[in-house]
MARMI-678027 format. One record per residue (C-alpha): x, y, z negated; residue number from 1; residue in one letter. Coordinates in steps of 0.02 Angstrom, whole numbers, plus 32768, in hexadecimal, padded with zeros to 4 digits. Each point is the difference from the previous one (the first is absolute). Layout:
BEGIN
<x->X	y->Y	z->Z	num->NUM	residuo->A>
...
This chain:
BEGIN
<x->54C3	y->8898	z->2F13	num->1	residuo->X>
<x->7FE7	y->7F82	z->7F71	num->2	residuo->X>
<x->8056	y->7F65	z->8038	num->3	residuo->X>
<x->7FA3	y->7F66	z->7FB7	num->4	residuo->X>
<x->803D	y->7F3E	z->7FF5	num->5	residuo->X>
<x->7F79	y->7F86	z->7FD4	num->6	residuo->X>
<x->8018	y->7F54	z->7F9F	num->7	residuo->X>
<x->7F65	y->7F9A	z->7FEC	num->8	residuo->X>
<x->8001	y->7F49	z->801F	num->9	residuo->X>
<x->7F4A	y->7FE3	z->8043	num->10	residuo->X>
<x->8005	y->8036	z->80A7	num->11	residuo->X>
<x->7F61	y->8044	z->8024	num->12	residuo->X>
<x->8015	y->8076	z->7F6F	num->13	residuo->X>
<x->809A	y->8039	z->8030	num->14	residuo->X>
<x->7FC2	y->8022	z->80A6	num->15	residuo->X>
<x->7F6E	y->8071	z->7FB5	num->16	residuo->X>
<x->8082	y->8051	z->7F93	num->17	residuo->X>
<x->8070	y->8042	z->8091	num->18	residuo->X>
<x->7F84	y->802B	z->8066	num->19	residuo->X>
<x->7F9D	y->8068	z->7F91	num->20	residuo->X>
<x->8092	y->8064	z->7FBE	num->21	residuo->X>
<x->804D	y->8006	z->80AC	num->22	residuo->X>
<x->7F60	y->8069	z->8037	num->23	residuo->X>
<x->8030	y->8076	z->7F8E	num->24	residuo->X>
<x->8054	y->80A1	z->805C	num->25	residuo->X>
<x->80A2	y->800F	z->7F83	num->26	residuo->X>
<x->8017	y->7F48	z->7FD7	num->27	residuo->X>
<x->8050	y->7F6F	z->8076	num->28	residuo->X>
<x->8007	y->7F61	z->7FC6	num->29	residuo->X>
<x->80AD	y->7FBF	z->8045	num->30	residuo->X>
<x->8012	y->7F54	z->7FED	num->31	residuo->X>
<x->7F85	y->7F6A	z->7F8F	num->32	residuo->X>
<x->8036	y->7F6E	z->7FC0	num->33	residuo->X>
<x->7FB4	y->7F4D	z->7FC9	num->34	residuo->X>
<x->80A1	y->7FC9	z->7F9D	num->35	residuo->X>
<x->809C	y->803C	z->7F99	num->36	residuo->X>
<x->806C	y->7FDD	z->80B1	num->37	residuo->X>
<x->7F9C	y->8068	z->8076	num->38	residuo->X>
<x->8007	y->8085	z->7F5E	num->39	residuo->X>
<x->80B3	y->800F	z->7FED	num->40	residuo->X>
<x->8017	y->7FF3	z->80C0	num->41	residuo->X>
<x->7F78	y->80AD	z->8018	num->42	residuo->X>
<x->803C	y->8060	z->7F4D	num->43	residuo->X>
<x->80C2	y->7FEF	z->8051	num->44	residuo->X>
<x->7FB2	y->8038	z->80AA	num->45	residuo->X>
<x->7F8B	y->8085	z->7FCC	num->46	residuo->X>
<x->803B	y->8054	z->7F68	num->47	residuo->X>
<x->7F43	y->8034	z->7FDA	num->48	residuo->X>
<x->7FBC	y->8079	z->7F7E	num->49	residuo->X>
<x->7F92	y->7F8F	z->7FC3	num->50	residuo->X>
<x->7FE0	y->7F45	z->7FF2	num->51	residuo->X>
<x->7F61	y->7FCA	z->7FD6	num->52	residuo->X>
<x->8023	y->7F50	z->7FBE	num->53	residuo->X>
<x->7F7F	y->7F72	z->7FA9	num->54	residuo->X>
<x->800B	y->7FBE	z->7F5B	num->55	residuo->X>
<x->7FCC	y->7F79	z->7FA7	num->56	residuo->X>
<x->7FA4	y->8010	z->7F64	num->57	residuo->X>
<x->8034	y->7F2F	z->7FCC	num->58	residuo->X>
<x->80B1	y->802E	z->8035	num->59	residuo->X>
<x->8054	y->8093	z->7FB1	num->60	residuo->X>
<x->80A7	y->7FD1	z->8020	num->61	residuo->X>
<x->7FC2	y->8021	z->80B4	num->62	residuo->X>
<x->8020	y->80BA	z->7FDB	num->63	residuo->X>
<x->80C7	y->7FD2	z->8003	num->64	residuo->X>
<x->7FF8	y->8014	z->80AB	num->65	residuo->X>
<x->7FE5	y->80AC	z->7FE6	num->66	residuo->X>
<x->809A	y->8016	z->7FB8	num->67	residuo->X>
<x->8049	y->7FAF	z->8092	num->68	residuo->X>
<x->7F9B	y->8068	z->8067	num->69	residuo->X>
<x->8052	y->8096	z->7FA2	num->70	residuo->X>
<x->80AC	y->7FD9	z->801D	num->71	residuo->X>
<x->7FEB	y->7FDE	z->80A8	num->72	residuo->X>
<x->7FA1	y->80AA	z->802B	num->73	residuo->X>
<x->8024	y->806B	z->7F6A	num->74	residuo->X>
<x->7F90	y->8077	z->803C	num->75	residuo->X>
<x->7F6B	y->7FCA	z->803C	num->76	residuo->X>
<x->7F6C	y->8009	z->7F85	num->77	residuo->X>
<x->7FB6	y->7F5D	z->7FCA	num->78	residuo->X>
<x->7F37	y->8006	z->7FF8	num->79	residuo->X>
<x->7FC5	y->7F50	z->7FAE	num->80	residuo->X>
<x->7F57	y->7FAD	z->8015	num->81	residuo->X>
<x->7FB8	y->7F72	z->7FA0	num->82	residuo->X>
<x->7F4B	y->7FB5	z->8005	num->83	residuo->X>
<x->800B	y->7FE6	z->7F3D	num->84	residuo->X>
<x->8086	y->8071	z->7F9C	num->85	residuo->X>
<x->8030	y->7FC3	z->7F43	num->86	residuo->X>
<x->807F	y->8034	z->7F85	num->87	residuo->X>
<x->80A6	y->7F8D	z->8030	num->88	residuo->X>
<x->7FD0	y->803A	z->80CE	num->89	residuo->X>
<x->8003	y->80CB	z->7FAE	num->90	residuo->X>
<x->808C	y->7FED	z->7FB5	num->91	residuo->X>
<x->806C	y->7FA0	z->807E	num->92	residuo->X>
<x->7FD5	y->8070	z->807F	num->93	residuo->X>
<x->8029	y->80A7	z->7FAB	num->94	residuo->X>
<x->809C	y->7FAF	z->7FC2	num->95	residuo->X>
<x->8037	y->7FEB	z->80B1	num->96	residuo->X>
<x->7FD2	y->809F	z->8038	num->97	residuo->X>
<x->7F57	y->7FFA	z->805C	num->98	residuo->X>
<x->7FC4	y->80A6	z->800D	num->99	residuo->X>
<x->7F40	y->7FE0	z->8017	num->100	residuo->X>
<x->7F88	y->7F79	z->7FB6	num->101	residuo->X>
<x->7F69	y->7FD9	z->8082	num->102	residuo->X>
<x->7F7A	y->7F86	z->7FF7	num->103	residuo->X>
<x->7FD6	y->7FAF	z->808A	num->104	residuo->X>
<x->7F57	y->8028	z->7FFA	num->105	residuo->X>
<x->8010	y->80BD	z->8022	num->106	residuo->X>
<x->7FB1	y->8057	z->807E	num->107	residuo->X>
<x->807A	y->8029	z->809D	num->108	residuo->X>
<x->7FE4	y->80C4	z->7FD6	num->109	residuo->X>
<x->8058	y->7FDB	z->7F52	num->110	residuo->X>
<x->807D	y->7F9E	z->805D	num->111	residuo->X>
<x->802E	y->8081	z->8073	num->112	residuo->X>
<x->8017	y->8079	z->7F86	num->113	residuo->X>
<x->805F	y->7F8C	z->7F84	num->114	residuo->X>
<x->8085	y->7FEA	z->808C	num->115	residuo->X>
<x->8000	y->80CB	z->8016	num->116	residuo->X>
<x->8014	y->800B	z->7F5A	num->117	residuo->X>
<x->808A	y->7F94	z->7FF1	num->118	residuo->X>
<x->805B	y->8034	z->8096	num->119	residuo->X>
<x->7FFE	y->8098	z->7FA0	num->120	residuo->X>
<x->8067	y->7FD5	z->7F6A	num->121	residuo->X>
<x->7F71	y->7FEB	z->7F82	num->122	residuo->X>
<x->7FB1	y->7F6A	z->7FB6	num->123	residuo->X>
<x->7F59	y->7FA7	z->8012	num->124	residuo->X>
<x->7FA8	y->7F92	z->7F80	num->125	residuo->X>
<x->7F5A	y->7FB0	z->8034	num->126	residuo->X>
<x->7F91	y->8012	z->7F69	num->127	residuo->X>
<x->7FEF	y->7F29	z->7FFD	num->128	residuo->X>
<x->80BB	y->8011	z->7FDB	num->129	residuo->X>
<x->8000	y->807E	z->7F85	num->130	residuo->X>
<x->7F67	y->7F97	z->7FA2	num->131	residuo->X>
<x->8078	y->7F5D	z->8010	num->132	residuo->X>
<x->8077	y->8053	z->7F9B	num->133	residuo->X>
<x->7F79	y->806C	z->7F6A	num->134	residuo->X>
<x->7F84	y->7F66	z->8006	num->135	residuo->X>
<x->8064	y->7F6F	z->8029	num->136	residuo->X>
<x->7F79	y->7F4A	z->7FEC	num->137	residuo->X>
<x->7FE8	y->7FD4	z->7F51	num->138	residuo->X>
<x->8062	y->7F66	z->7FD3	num->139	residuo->X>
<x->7F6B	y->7F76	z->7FCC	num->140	residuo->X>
<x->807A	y->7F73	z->7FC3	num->141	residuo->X>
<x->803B	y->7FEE	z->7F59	num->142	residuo->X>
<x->80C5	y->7FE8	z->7FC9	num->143	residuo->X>
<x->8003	y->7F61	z->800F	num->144	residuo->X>
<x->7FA7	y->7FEB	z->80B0	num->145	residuo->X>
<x->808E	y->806F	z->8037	num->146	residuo->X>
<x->808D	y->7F92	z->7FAC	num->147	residuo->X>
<x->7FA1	y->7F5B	z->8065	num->148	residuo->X>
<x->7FF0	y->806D	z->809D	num->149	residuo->X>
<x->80BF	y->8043	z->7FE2	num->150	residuo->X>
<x->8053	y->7F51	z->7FE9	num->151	residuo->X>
<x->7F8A	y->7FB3	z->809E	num->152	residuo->X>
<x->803A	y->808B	z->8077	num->153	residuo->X>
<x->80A3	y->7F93	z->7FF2	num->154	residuo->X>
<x->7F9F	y->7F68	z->804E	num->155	residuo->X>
<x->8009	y->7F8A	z->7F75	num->156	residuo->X>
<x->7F7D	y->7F7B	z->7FE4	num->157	residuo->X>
<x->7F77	y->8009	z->7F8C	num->158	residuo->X>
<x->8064	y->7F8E	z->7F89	num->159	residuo->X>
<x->80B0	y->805E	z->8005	num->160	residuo->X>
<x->7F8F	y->80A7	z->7FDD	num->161	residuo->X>
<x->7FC2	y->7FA5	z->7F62	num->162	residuo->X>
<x->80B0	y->7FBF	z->7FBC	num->163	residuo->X>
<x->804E	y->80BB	z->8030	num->164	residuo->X>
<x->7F79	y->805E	z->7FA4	num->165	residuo->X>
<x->7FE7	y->7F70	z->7F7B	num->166	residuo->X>
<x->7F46	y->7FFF	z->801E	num->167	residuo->X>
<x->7F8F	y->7F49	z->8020	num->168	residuo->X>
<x->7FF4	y->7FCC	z->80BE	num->169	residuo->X>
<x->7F4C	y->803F	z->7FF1	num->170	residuo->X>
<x->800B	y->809B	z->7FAD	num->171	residuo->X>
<x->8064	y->8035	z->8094	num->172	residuo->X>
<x->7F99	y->7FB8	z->8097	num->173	residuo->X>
<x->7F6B	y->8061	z->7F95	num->174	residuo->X>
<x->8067	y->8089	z->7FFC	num->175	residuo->X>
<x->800A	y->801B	z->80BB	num->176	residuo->X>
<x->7F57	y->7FCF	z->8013	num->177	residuo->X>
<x->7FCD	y->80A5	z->7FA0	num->178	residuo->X>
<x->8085	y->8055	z->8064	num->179	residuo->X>
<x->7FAE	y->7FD4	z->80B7	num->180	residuo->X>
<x->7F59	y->801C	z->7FC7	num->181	residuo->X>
<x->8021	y->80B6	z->7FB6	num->182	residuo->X>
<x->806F	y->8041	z->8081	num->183	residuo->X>
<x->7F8E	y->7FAA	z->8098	num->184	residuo->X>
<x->808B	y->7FA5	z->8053	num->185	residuo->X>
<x->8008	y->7F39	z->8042	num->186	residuo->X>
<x->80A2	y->7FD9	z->7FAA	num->187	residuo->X>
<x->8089	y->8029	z->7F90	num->188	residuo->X>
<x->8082	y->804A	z->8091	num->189	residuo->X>
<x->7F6C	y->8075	z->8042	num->190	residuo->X>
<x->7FDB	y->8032	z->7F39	num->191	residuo->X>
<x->80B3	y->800E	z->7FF8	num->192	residuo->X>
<x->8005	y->807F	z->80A7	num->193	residuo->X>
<x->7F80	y->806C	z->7FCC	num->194	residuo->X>
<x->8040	y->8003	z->7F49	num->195	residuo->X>
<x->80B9	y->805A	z->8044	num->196	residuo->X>
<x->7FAB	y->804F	z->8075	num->197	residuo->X>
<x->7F9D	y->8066	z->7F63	num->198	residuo->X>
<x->808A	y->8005	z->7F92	num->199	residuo->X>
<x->7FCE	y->7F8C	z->7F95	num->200	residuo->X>
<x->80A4	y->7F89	z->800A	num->201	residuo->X>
């Protein structure tokens, strides 16, 4: 029997999660959690084979918890989803040791298997993950959008931008203007989000 721990903080998902797998003959799902508490609490309880935890594709340092997770439970398998996987999320979680990439949009059949597969010593790597990493978004701003974008991720006004990078007040406020319309986003700390979250910073 593959004993399962699920970590998803929207509730009704995490309900649809455990019960599909639990209908499964050689999986149990043993415990669920909504938060990092209720995770640490079930992981010290349950020593399961597998954990099938949520990450977030704007927060790759999210995968640090895996890490945690590892040290906790060295051996129970780690199987990661994410609606949107990019390079930093990759790489974070194979550097802590995740031992399956998922996306969240996979059919349950694939998710069964990925936490059989898993359970079973060998790795998993949804195809969206795999492309993250070979295709990763092409970069559409130039140098010197990125130095702008770089120095306002700090939080500076427009004008301390301008004196830092020794550019006119309005060659930086056009600056960002090119940098929200090409990467779609309302403002500079969204363009700045999706621009880590791609690699680009």
């Amino acid at each position: 029997m593959i004993h399962v721990v699920v970590a998803e903080e929207m509730g009704l998902l995490r309900s649809a999660l455990c019960a599909a797998l639990s209908s499964e003959e050689d999986i149990e799902v043993v415990a669920d959690a909504a938060g990092l508490g209720q995770l640490w609490e079930a992981l010290r309880r349950e020593r399961p084979d597998v954990l099938v935890l949520e990450l977030k594709a704007d927060a790759p340092e999210s995968a640090l918890d895996v890490g945690r997770v590892l040290a906790e439970t060295p051996r129970t398998a780690v199987l990661a989803m994410s609606h949107r996987w990019n390079p930093p999320l990759v790489e974070a979680a194979v550097t802590a040791g995740v031992r399956g990439l998922l996306s969240k949009s996979v059919a349950m059949p694939e998710l069964v298997r990925a936490v059989r597969t898993t359970a079973a010593g060998e790795r998993v790597i949804d195809p969206s993950a795999a492309a993250a990493v070979l295709s990763p978004p092409a970069n559409p701003l130039t140098r010197r959008e990125l130095e702008v974008l770089r120095v306002a991720a700090e939080g500076l006004p427009l004008k301390e931008i301008a004196r830092r990078l020794f550019l006119a007040h309005g060659t930086v406020r056009n600056h960002l203007s090119a940098i929200l319309h090409k990467t779609g986003t309302r403002n500079r700390m969204e363009a700045v989000r999706l621009a880590q979250r791609d690699g680009w910073l």
